[in-house]
LOVEXMAR-911102 format. One record per residue (C-alpha): x negated, y, z negated; residue in three letters. Coordinates in steps of 0.001 Angstrom, whole numbers, plus 500000, padded with zeros to 6 digits. Example, Ala and Ser with C-alpha at 12.3 -4.5 7.8 and 13.67 -1.06 7.14 Angstrom:
2
487700495500492200ALA
486330498940492860SER
***
This chain:
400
009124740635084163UNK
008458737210084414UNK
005394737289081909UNK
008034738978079242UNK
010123736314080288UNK
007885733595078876UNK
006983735768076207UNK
010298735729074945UNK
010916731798076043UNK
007744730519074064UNK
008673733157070731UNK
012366731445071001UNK
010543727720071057UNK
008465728610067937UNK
010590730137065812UNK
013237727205066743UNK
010396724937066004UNK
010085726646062592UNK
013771726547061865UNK
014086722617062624UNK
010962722168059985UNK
012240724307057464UNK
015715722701057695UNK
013800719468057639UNK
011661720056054037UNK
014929721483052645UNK
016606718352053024UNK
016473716401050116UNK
014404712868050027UNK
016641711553047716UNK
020149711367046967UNK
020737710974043035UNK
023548709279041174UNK
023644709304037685UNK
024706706699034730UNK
025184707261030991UNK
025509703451030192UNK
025016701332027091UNK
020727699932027672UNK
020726699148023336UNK
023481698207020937UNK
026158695815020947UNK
027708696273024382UNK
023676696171026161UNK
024411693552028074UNK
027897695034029889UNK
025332698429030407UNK
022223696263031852UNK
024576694016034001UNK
026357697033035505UNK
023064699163036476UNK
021717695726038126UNK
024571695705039891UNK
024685699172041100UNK
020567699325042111UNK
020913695629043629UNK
023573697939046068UNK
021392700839046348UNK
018131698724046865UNK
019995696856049526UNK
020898700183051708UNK
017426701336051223UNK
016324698621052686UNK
018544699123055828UNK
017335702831056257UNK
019431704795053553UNK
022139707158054218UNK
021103709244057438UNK
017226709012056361UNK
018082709635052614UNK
017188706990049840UNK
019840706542046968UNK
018443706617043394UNK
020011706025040163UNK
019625707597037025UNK
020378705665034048UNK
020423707079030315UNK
021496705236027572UNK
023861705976025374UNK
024411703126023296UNK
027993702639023881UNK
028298705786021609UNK
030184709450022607UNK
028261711285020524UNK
024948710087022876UNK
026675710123026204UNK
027556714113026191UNK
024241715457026235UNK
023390712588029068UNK
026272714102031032UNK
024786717093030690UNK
021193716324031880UNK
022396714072034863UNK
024826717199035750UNK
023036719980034960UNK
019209719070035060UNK
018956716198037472UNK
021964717940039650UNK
023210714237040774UNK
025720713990043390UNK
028126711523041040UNK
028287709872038086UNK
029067706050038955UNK
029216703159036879UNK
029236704566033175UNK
030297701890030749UNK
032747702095027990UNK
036108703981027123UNK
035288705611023953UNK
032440707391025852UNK
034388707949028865UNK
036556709644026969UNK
034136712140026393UNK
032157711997029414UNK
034944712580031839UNK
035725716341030948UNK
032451716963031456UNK
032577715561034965UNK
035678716774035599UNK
034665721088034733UNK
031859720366036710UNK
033687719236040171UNK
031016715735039842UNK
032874712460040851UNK
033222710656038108UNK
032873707037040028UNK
033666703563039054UNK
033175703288035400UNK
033369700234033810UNK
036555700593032049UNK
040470700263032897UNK
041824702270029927UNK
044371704624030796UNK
043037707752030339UNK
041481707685033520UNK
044151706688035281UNK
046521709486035276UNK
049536710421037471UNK
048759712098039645UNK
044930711527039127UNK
042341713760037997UNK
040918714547041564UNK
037344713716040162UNK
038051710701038769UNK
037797707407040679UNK
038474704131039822UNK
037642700555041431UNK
038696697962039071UNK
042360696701037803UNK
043411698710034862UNK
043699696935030832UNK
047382697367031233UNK
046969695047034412UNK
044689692757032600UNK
046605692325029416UNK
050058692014031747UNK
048532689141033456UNK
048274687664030222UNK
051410688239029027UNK
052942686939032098UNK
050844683408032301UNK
051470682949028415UNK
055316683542028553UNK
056158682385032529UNK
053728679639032599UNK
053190678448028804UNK
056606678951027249UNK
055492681441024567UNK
057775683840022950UNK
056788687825023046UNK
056794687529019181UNK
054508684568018867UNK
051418686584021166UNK
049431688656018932UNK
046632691336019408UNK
043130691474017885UNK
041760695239019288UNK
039029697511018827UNK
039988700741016777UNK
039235703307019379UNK
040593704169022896UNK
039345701219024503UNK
041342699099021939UNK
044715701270022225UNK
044924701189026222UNK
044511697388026452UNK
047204697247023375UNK
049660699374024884UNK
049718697584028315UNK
049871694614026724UNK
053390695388024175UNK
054585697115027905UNK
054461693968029361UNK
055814692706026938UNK
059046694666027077UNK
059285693317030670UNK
059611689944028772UNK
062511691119026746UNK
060547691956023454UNK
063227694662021319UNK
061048695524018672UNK
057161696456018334UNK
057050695690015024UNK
058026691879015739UNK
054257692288017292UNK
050880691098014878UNK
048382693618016181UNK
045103693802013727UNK
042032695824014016UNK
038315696319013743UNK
035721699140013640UNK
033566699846016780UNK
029949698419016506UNK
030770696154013461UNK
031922692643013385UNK
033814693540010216UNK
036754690963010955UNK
037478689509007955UNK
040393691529006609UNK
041756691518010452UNK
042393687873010221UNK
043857687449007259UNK
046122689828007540UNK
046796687878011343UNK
047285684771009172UNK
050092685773006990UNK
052111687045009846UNK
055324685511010591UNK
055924683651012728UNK
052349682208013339UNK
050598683586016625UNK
050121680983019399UNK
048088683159021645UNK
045769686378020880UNK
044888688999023310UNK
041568690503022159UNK
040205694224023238UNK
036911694098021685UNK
032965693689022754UNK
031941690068022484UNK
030398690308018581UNK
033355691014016780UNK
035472689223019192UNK
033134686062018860UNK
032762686051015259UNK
036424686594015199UNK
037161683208017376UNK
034665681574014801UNK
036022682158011553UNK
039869681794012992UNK
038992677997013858UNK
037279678090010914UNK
040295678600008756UNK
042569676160011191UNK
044192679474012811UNK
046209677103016123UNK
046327679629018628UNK
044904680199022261UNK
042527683578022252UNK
042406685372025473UNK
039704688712026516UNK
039810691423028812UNK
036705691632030940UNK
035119694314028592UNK
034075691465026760UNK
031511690092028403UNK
031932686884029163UNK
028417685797029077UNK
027582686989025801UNK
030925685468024443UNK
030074682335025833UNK
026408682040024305UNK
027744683668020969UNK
030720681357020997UNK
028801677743021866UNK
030717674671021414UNK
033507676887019605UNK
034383678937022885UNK
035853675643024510UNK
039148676832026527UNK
038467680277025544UNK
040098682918028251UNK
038382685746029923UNK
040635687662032767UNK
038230689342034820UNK
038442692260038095UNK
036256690199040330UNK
036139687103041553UNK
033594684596040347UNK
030431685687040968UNK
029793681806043106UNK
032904681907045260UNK
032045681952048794UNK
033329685347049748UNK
031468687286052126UNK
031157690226049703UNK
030053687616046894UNK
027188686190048915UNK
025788689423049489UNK
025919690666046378UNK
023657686865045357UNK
021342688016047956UNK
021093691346046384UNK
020266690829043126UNK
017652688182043781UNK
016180690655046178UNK
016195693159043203UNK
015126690587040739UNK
014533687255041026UNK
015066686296037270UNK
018192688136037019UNK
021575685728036933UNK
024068686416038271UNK
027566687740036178UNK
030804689186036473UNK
029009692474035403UNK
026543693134037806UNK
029129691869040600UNK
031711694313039763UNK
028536697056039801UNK
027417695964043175UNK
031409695948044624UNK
032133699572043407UNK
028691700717044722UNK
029152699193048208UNK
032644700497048719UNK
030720704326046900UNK
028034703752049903UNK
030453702617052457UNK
032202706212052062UNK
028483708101051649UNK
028289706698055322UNK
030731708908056488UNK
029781711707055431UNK
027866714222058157UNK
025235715989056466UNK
023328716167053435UNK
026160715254050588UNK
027484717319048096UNK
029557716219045006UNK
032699717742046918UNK
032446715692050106UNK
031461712816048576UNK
034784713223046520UNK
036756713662050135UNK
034819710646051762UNK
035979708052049131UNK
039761709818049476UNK
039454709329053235UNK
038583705451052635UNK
042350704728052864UNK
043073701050053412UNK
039932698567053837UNK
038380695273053225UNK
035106694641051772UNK
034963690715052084UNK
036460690901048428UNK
039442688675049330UNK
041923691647048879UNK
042366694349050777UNK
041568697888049167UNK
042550701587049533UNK
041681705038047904UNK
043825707671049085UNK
043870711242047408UNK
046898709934045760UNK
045738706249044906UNK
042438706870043260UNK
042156702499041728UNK
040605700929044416UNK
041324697352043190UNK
044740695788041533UNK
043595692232041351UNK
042874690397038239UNK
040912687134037988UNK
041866684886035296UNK
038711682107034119UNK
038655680039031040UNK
035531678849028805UNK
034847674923030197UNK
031723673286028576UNK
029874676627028005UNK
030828678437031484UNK
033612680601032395UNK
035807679282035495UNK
038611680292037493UNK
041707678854036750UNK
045604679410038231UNK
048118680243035457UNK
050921677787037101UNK
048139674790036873UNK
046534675317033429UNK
048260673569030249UNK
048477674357026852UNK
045010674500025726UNK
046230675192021634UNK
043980673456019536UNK
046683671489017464UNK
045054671009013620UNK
047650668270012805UNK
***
C-alpha cells in the first residue's frame, strides 16, 4: 500500500512538473504592440517622434522587469501618412504579427481607415496621434481609446483666447485646413466654438483649403486675401509644409494677421521651416512642454536619452511616452498573459488617476479621452514656449 502510495505521489509530482513547464514555454516572451505610422513623407517627423516616444516607454519598463516577466515590443510599419498604405499594415500587425493593440498610429486620414479594421477585429485601437472626431464618438467605439484633447478642444481654445482675451470678432478669425478628415474635424470645432461666441452665419467665416502632401497654397491665399472683412487671426489644420510655406508667402504679400496650429503640425518642423518668419507664431499643444519640471516630464527626459542619446526632446515623442505609460500602467493590472480583450477592460478600469502630468486623468468604459487639457506655446526667437492667453498681447504684425 504504501509503495503504491508513492507510486502515485511521485507520478502526480512529474506530471505536475510537466504541466508547470509546458504552461511555462507556452507563455509568450514577448508582448507585441503594433504601429502603422508615417517613417517617410511629409508628416516623418510627427511618425518618428511618436514611435521614440512610445519605445523610450517600453524600453523603460523593460528595464524594470516587464509586465509579469514579459518584454513589450513595438512594431512599427510605415505608411507614409497615406490610407491606401496603412490598411494592409493593419492587416499584418492584426493578422500576421497577432499584436495585442495598435497604439500610437499617426494621422486622421489613415485612421480613418485603420480604425474599422481594429474595430472588426476586437484590437484596441490605442492612443493615436490625432483628435479628429471620428474617433471620438458618443458613446465610444469600445475599441477605440483616446489620450489626448480632441481638435474641437484645440481649435476652441483658440477661439476663446482670440475673442475673450484679444478682442477679435468671430468674423475676422479665418481657417487655412487640410482637404481631408483631419482638416474638417479641426474646422468644425473651430466654427462650433465659434457659435458659443455668438457667430449667426458660417458663411461670414473665410475657410480656404489645400491638398494633402502638397504645399499647393497659392490659390488658398488669395482667395483668403480678398475676403471681407480682412482676417486678423488664422487657425491652420495642416502638416508643417504647407502650413509653413503658407505663413511665408502671407507675410510675403503683407497679409496682417496672427496664424495659430493645432499640434498636428509639428512644431519643430514649423519652427526650422519657418526661421526668422515664424516669430510669434502659435502652436496649441496636448502636453505640456517637454522642459517643465513635472514629474511625468522628467521621466520621460530620462527616457529618451536612455533610448537615444542624440534624440531631442519634442512635444511628439512626449505625448508618445504619456499615452504609453498610462497603456503600461493598465497592462500592470492585468493577471495573466494579456489578450486584446483584457487589455481593452484594464484601460476602462483605469478610472480616475494621476500620472505626474499636472492634471488628473480618467478612462472609464464611458469616457474613453484620457486627457482634456490643451497647452497653448507661441514661436519666440526660433523655439516654441508656453504662454497664458490672459497675459499675451496682440502679436499682429501691423504693415503700416
Amino acid at each position: 500500500m504504501l509503495r503504491r502510495i508513492l507510486v502515485h505521489l511521485f507520478t502526480f509530482l512529474v506530471l505536475a512538473s510537466l504541466a508547470a513547464i509546458g504552461n511555462e514555454a507556452s507563455k509568450p516572451e514577448k508582448i507585441l504592440l503594433g504601429m502603422s505610422t508615417a517613417l517617410t513623407g511629409p508628416a516623418q517627423d510627427l511618425g518618428r517622434d511618436m514611435r521614440l516616444g512610445v519605445e523610450a516607454a517600453l524600453s523603460e519598463v523593460n528595464r524594470q522587469g516587464g509586465i509579469q516577466g514579459q518584454t513589450l515590443e513595438l512594431i512599427a510599419l510605415d505608411d507614409g501618412y497615406e490610407p491606401a498604405r496603412a490598411v494592409p499594415n493593419m492587416r499584418k500587425l492584426i493578422d500576421l504579427h497577432e499584436v495585442v493593440a495598435i497604439i500610437g498610429n499617426v494621422g486622421t486620414p489613415t485612421a480613418v481607415a485603420s480604425m474599422p479594421i481594429a474595430i472588426e477585429s476586437e484590437t484596441p485601437f490605442y492612443g493615436a496621434f490625432t483628435g479628429a472626431g471620428v474617433l471620438r464618438k458618443n458613446p465610444p467605439d469600445r475599441y477605440v481609446i483616446n489620450f489626448r484633447a480632441s481638435y474641437a478642444e484645440e481649435t476652441a481654445a483658440m477661439v476663446d483666447g482670440l475673442i475673450q482675451h484679444l478682442g477679435m470678432k468671430p468674423d475676422e478669425i479665418a481657417f487655412f485646413t487640410q482637404r481631408d478628415a483631419y482638416g474638417d474635424a479641426g474646422f468644425s470645432g473651430g466654427v462650433q466654438a465659434l457659435h458659443r461666441h455668438r457667430l449667426t452665419n458660417d458663411l461670414d467665416i473665410a475657410h480656404v483649403r489645400y491638398e494633402r502632401n502638397t504645399v499647393a497654397v497659392e490659390k488658398a491665399l488669395a482667395n483668403l486675401i480678398e475676403h471681407e472683412p480682412p482676417p486678423k487671426a488664422v487657425i491652420m489644420v495642416g502638416a508643417y509644409a504647407p502650413c509653413a510655406a503658407f505663413i511665408r508667402l502671407a507675410r510675403e504679400y503683407k497679409l496682417d494677421a496672427l496664424f495659430l496650429n493645432v499640434s498636428f503640425v509639428g512644431p519643430t518642423s514649423l519652427a526650422r521651416s519657418l526661421g526668422a518668419a515664424g516669430e510669434g507664431v502659435i502652436v496649441t499643444q496636448v502636453v505640456p512642454h517637454f522642459e517643465s519640471d513635472l514629474p511625468i516630464v522628467r521621466e520621460y527626459q530620462a527616457a529618451i536619452r536612455a533610448r537615444d542619446s542624440n534624440a531631442a526632446p519634442s512635444f511628439g515623442s512626449l505625448e508618445g511616452y504619456v499615452a504609453t505609460r498610462i497603456f503600461c500602467r493598465a497592462l500592470a493590472t492585468i493577471s495573466g498573459t494579456p489578450t486584446r480583450r483584457s487589455v481593452l477592460e484594464s484601460l476602462e478600469n483605469l478610472g480616475t488617476f494621476d500620472i505626474g502630468l499636472g492634471v488628473p486623468l480618467r478612462l472609464t468604459r464611458e469616457e474613453h479621452q484620457a486627457c482634456h487639457r490643451v497647452w497653448p506655446t507661441v514661436l519666440r526667437a526660433g523655439n516654441f514656449v508656453p504662454f497664458k492667453w490672459e497675459e499675451f498681447s496682440n502679436q499682429l504684425t501691423r504693415s503700416e
